[in-house]
N, C-alpha and C positions, 0 to 999 in steps of 0.2 A: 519251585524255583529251578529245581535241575531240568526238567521240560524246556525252562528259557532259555535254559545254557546249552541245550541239544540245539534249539530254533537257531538261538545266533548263530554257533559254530554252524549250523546250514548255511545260513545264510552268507557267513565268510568262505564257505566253499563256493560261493558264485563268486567269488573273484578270481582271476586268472589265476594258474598255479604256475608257482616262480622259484618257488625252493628246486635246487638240482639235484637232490637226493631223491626227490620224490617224483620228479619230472623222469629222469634217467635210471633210476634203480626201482625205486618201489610201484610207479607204474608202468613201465615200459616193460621191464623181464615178464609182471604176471600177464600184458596183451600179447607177449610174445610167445609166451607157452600157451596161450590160449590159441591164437593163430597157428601154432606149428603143432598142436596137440602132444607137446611134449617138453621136457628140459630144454633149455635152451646152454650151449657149453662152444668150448673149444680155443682157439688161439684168440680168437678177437672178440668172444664173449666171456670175461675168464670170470666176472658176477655171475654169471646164468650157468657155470659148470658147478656152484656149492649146493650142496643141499638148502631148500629152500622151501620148508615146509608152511612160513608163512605166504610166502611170493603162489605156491599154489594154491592156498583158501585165496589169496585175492584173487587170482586166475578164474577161478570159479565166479567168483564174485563181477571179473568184467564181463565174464559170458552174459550171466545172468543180467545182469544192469548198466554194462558199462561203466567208465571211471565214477558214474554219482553211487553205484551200488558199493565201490571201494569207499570214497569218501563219508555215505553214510555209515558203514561197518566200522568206521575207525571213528568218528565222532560216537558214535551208539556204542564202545569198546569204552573210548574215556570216560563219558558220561558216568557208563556202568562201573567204571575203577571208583568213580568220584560216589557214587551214592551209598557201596560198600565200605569204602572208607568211612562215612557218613554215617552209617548204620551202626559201624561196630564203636564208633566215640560213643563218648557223653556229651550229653547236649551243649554244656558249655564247651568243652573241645570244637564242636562241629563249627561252632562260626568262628574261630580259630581258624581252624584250618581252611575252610571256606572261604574266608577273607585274606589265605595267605595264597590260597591257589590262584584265586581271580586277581591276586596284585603280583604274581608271576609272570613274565616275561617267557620263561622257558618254559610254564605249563601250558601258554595261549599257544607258542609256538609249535608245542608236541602232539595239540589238540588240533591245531586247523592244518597240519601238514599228515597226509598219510608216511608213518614211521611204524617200527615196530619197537620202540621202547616202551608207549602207554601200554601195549599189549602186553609184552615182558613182564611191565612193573603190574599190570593187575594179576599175572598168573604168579608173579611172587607173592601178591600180597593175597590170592588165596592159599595160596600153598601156607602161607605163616596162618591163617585163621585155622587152618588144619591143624596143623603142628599137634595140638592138643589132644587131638580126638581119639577115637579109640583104635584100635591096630587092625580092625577091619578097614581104615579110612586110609591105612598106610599106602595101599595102591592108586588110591586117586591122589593123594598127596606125591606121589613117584612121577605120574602123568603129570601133572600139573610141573613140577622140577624140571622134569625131563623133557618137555614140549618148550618150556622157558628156557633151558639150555638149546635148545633143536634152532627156536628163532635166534637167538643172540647169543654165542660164544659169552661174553662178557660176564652174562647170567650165573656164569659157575660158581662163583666165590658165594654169592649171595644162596644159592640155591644148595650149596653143601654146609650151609653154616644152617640154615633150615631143616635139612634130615638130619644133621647131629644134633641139633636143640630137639628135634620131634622124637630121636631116640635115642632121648635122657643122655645122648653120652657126655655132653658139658653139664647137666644138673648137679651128677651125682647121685 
């Protein structure tokens, strides 16, 4: 079933792209660092002077395939949030959740547009599957925080509330 959900969202990538977040920011800066083989910055690019560690895997990603190489990486990005999610329910949870995702408006919307919040929100949500593990895992758990803060400022709150639960300091 999640194969089907990869295909469709393909397929809704053959429709024009119309959102202007994605048109103007999330593909434009990564062709443009790819064309100028570098940051893109300055008075009239003041998006392309932030650090922008996701903007350059997609960079990578137009060299490589152009805008359908972005668009599959981020549909192939949610899919894989959704099947993790999936994994770690219980089976009655999963079509819960499953039938809350696909009756989302905001989650078709996050899926069929290259953004970087599905990405954000899957590196939160391994970062929290970590949490638990043993204190050798503490540094991929830090990578994972720390790359989720890198793409989205926003990410902080959530990402410091996960290294203090992963070191027991709110347990007790």
């Amino acid at each position: 079933i999640w194969m089907a959900i990869f295909v469709l969202v393909q397929l809704l990538f053959l429709l024009p792209i119309t959102d202007t977040d994605t048109l103007y920011y999330q593909l434009s800066i990564p062709k443009q660092i790819w064309m100028q083989n570098g940051l893109v910055g300055g008075e009239l690019r003041p998006n392309g002077s932030r650090p922008l560690p996701f903007h350059l895997l997609l960079s990578l990603l137009f060299g490589l395939g152009s805008v359908n190489a972005i668009l599959s990486f981020c549909s192939l990005i949610a899919v894989s949030a959704m099947l993790s999610l999936g994994h770690r329910l219980e089976a009655n949870s999963r079509w819960i959740v499953f039938l809350l995702c696909m009756g989302s408006f905001s989650f078709w919307e996050q899926i069929t547009v290259v953004a970087n919040n599905i990405v954000v929100g899957f590196l939160l949500w391994l970062a929290w599957c970590l949490k638990d593990e043993q204190k050798s895992q503490q540094g991929i758990l830090g990578v994972l925080l720390g790359t989720a803060v890198a793409i989205k400022l926003t990410a902080v709150g959530i990402g410091a509330a996960i290294w203090l639960v992963s070191r027991n300091t709110w347990r007790g």
